[in-house]
C-alpha positions as CSV (number, residue, x, y, z in Angstrom):
1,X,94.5,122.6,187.9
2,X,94.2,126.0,189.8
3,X,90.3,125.0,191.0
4,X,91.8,121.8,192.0
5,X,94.6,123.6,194.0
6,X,91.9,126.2,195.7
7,X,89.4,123.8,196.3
8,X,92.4,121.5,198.6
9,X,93.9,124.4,200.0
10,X,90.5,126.3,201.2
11,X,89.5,123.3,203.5
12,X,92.8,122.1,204.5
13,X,93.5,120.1,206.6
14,X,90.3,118.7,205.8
15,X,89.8,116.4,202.9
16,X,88.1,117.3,199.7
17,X,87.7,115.3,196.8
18,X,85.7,116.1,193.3
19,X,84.9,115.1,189.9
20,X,87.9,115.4,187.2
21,X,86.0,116.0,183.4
22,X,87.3,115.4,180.1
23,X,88.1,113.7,177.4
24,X,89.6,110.1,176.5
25,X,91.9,110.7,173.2
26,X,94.2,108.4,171.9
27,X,96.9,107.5,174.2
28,X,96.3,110.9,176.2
29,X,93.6,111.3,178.4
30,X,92.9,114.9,178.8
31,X,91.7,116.7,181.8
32,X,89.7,120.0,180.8
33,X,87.2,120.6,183.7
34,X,86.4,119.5,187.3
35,X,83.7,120.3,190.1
36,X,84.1,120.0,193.8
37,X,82.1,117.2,195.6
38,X,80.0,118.3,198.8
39,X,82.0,117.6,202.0
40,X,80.7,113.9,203.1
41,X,78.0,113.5,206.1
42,X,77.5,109.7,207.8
43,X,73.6,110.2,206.4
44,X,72.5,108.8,203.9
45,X,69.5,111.5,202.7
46,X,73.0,113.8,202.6
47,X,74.9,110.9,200.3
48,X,71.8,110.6,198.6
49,X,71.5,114.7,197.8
50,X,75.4,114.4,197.1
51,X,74.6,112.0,193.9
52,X,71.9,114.4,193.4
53,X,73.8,117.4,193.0
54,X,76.7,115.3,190.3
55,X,74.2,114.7,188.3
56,X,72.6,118.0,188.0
57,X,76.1,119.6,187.5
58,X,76.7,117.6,184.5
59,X,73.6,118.1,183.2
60,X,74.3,121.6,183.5
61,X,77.3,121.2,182.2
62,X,76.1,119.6,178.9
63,X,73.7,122.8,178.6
64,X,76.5,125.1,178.4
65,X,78.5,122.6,175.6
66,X,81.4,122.0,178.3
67,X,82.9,118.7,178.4
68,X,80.8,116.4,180.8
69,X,82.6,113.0,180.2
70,X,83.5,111.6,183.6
71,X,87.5,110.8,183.5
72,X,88.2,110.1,187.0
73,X,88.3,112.3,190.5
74,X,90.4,114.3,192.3
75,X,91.8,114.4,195.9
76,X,93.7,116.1,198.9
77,X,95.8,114.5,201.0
78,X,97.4,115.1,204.2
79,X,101.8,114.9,204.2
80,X,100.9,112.3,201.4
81,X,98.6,109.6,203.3
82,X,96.7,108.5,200.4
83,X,97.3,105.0,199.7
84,X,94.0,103.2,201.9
85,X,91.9,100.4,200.6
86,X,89.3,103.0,200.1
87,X,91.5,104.4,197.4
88,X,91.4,101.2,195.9
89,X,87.6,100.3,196.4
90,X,86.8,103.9,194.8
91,X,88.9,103.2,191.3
92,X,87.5,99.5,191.2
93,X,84.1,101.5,191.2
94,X,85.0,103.8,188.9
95,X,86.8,101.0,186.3
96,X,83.5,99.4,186.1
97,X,82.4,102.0,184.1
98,X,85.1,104.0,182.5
99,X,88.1,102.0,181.4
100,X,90.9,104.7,181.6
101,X,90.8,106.8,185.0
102,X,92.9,108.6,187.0
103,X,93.2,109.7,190.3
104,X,95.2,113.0,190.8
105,X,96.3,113.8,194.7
106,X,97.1,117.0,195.7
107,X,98.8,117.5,199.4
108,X,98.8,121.2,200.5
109,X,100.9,121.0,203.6
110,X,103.8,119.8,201.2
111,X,103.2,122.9,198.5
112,X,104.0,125.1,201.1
113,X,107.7,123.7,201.1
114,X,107.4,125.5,197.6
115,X,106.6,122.4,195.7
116,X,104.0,121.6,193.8
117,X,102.9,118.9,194.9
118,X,100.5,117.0,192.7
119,X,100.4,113.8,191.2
120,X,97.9,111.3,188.8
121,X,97.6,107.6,189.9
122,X,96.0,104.6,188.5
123,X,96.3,100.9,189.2
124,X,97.9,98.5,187.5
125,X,96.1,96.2,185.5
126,X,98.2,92.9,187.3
127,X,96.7,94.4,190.9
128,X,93.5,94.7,189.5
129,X,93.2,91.1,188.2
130,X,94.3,90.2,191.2
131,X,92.0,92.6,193.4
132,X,88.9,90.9,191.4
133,X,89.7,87.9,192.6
134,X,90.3,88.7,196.3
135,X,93.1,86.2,197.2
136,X,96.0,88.1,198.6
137,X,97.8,85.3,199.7
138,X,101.7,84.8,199.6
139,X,101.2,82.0,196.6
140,X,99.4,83.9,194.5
141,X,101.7,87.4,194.9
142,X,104.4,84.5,194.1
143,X,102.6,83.5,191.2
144,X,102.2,86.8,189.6
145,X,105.4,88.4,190.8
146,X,103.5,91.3,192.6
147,X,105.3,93.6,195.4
148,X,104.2,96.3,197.3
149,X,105.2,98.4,194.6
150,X,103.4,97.3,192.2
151,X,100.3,98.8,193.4
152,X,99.7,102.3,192.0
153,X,101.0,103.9,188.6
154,X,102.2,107.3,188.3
155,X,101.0,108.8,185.4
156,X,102.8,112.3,184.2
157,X,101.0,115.4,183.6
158,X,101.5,118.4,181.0
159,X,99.8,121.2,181.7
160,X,98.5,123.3,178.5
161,X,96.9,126.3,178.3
162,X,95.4,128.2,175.2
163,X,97.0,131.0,173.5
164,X,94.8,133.1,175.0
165,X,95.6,132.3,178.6
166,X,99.5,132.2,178.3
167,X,99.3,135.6,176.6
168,X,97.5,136.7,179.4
169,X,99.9,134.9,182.2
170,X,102.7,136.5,180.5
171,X,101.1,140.0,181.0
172,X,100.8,139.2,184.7
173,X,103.9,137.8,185.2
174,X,106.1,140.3,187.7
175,X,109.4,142.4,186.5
176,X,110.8,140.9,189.9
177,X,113.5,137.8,189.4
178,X,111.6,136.0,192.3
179,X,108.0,134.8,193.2
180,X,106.8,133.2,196.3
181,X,107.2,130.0,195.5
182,X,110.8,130.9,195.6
183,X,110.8,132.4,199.3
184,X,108.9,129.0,200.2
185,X,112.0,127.4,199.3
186,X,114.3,129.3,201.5
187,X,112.4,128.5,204.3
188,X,114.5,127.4,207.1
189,X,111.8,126.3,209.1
190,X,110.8,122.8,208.5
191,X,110.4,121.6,211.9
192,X,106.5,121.0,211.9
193,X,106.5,119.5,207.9
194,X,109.6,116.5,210.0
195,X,107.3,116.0,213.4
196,X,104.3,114.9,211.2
197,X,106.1,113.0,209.0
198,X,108.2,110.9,211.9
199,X,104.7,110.8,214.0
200,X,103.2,109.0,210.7
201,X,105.6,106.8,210.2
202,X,106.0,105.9,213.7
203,X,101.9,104.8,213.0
204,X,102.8,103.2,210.2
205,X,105.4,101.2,211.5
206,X,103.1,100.3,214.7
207,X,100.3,99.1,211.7
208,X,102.8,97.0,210.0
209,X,104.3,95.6,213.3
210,X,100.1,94.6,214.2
211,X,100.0,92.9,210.5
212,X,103.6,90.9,210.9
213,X,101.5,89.2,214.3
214,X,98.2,88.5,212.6
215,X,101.0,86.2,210.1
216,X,103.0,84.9,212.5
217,X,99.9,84.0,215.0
218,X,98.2,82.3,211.4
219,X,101.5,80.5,210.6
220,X,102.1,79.4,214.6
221,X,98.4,78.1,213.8
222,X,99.2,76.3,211.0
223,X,102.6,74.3,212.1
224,X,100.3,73.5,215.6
225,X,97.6,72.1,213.1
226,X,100.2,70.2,210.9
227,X,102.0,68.4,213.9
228,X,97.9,67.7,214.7
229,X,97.6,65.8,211.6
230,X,100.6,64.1,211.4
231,X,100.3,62.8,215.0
232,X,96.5,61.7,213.6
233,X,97.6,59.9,210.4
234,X,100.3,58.3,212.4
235,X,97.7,56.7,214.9
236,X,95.8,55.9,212.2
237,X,98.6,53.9,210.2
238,X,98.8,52.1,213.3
239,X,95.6,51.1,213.7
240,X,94.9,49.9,210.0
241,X,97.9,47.8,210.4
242,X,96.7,46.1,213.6
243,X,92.8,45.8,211.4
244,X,95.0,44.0,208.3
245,X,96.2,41.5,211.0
246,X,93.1,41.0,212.1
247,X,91.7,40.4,208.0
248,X,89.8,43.9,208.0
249,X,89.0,46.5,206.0
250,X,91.8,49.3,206.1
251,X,90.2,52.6,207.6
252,X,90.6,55.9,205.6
253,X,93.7,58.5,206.1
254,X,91.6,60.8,204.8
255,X,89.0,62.6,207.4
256,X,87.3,65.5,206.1
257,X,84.7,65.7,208.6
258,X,87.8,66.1,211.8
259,X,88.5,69.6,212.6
260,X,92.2,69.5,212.2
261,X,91.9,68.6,208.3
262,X,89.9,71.9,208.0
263,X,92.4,74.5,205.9
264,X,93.6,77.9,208.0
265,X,92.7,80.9,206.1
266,X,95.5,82.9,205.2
267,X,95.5,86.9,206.3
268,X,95.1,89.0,203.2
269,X,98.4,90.7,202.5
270,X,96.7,93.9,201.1
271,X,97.0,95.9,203.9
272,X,100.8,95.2,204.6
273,X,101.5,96.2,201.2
274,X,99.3,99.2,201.0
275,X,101.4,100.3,204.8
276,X,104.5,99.5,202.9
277,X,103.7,101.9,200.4
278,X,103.0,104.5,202.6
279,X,106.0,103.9,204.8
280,X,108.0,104.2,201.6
281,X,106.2,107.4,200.7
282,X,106.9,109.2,204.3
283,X,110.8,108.1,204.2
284,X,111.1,109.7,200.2
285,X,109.8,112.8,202.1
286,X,111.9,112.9,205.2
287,X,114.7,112.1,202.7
288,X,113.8,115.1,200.4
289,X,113.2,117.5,202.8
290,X,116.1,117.0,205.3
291,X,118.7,116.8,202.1
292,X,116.7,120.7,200.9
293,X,117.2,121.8,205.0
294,X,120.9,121.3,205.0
295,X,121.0,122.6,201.3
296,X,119.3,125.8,203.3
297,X,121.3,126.2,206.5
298,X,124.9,125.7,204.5
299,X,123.9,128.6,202.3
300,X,122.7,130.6,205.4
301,X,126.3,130.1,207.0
302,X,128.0,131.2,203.5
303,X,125.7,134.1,203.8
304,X,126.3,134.9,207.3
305,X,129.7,134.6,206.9
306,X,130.0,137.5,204.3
C-alpha cells in the first residue's frame, strides 16, 4: 500500500497506474506486491517496450520466489475522476484472463485533507453481461433493472502486516498524541480542494446536458419518422381499397425497402450513466468536505473565544 501511495503522490497531478500482484484465496483475494508501470507515450515502439518491461519484472519476480500472479492494477486519480469508459474497457481486458480483479484508486489531492483516500473497485457481473453485448439502450437497462449505480463495486480492504513489521511500526510510532495526518484535518483552508470540485462538476453537468440532446434530438427523430409511417400506411390503405374495387391484388403495408421503415438507432446510455456516477461522486465530496469546514471554523470560534 505504501509503494502504491509514493508512486501516486511522486507524479501528481499526473496519472500513474501499475500492476497489483498476489494471490486468489478463497473468498479473499490478497494483495502482496505491485510494480509501477512506465508513464504512457502516444508510440507504439514505447507501448511496445512498456509490455516489454511487465514481462521481464515478473519474470524477475519469479526468480526471487515473490508472488508474480497478476490480480489486477492500480491507479491515481485526480479529486476522484475515475469512472471513464477506459476504466471499463481496461477491466473487460483484464476479466478475459483473470476472473477475480480489482482495481484500487488512489486520489492524492484528497489525502491531503487527512484522509486516506483509497479504494478497490470491480464491476458487477449484471454490467458486465450487459457490456458484452453492447446494447445500452433504455429497454434493455429496463429489462435488467440496471441504474447508474449499478456500475462499479466497492470492495473493502484490510490491511495486514507481519509480526515483524508491526513490531517494528510500533518502535517508530512517536510519544507525541498527534501525527500529521491529524494537523491535515485542522486545516482551515479548503478553498482550492471546493473550486476544483465545483469546476468538475460544472463539466460534468455541461457532459450530461450534451448527452440529454443527443436523446431528445434521437427521440424528436423517431416521433418525425413515426408520423412518416403512419401518414404512408394510411395512403396506402387507401389505395388498396380503391385496387379491391377495381378486382386487384391488394399492395403490401409492409415496405422494407422505403427509408422511413428503416429503425433509428438508439444512443448508448453508457456514457450518461458513467457522468452520473461521477456527478454523484463530486457532490459526496463537496458534501463531506464542506460539513468537516464548518466542523473546523465552529471549533476555531470556541477556541478564539477562550
Amino acid at each position: 500500500m505504501l509503494k502504491i501511495i509514493k508512486h501516486c503522490k511522486e507524479f501528481s497531478p499526473a496519472l500513474v497506474t501499475g500492476q497489483l500482484l498476489g494471490l486468489d484465496v478463497g473468498s479473499v483475494l490478497e494483495v502482496t506486491n505491485c510494480f509501477p508501470f512506465p508513464i504512457r507515450e502516444e508510440d507504439e515502439e514505447i507501448e511496445a517496450e512498456g509490455a516489454n518491461y511487465q514481462l521481464e519484472m515478473m519474470r524477475c519476480l519469479r526468480e526471487v520466489n515473490v508472488d508474480n500472479n497478476t490480480v489486477g492494477w492500480y491507479q491515481s486519480t485526480l479529486l476522484g475522476s475515475f469512472q471513464t469508459v477506459e476504466l471499463i474497457e481496461t477491466f473487460m481486458n483484464y476479466q478475459e484472463n483473470i476472473r477475480r480483479c480489482v482495481c484500487i484508486i488512489y486520489d492524492p489531492s484528497k489525502s491531503n485533507q487527512g484522509v486516506l483516500a483509497l479504494k478497490a473497485l470491480k464491476l458487477s457481473d449484471s454490467f458486465m453481461d450487459l457490456y458484452r453485448s453492447n446494447n445500452f439502450t433504455g429497454e434493455k437497462l429496463r429489462e435488467r433493472n440496471l441504474s447508474w449505480v449499478d456500475i462499479f463495486e466497492e470492495i473493502p480492504i484490510k490491511v495486514s502486516n507481519s509480526a515483524l513489521v508491526s513490531a517494528f511500526m510500533t518502535e517508530l510510532e512517536s510519544d507525541s498524541p498527534v501525527n500529521q495526518c491529524d494537523y491535515d484535518r485542522l486545516q482551515l483552508s479548503t478553498n482550492l480542494f471546493m473550486e476544483r470540485n465545483v469546476e468538475f462538476l460544472i463539466d460534468c453537468m455541461d457532459d450530461l446536458s450534451m448527452e440529454q440532446q443527443k436523446f431528445q434530438f434521437y427521440y424528436r427523430n423517431l416521433s418525425r419518422q413515426q408520423a412518416q409511417q403512419q401518414t404512408w400506411l394510411q395512403k396506402r390503405r387507401t389505395e388498396n381499397m380503391a385496387r379491391k374495387a377495381a378486382g386487384e391484388e391488394p399492395l403490401s403495408e409492409e415496405d422494407p425497402s422505403n427509408p422511413i421503415f428503416k429503425p433509428l438507432p438508439e444512443p448508448s446510455r453508457l456514457d450518461s450513466f458513467l457522468i452520473t456516477n461521477q456527478i454523484s461522486n463530486y457532490c459526496n465530496q463537496i458534501n463531506g468536505v464542506a460539513g468537516q469546514s464548518f466542523s473546523r471554523l465552529y471549533l476555531m470560534k470556541a477556541l478564539h473565544e477562550n
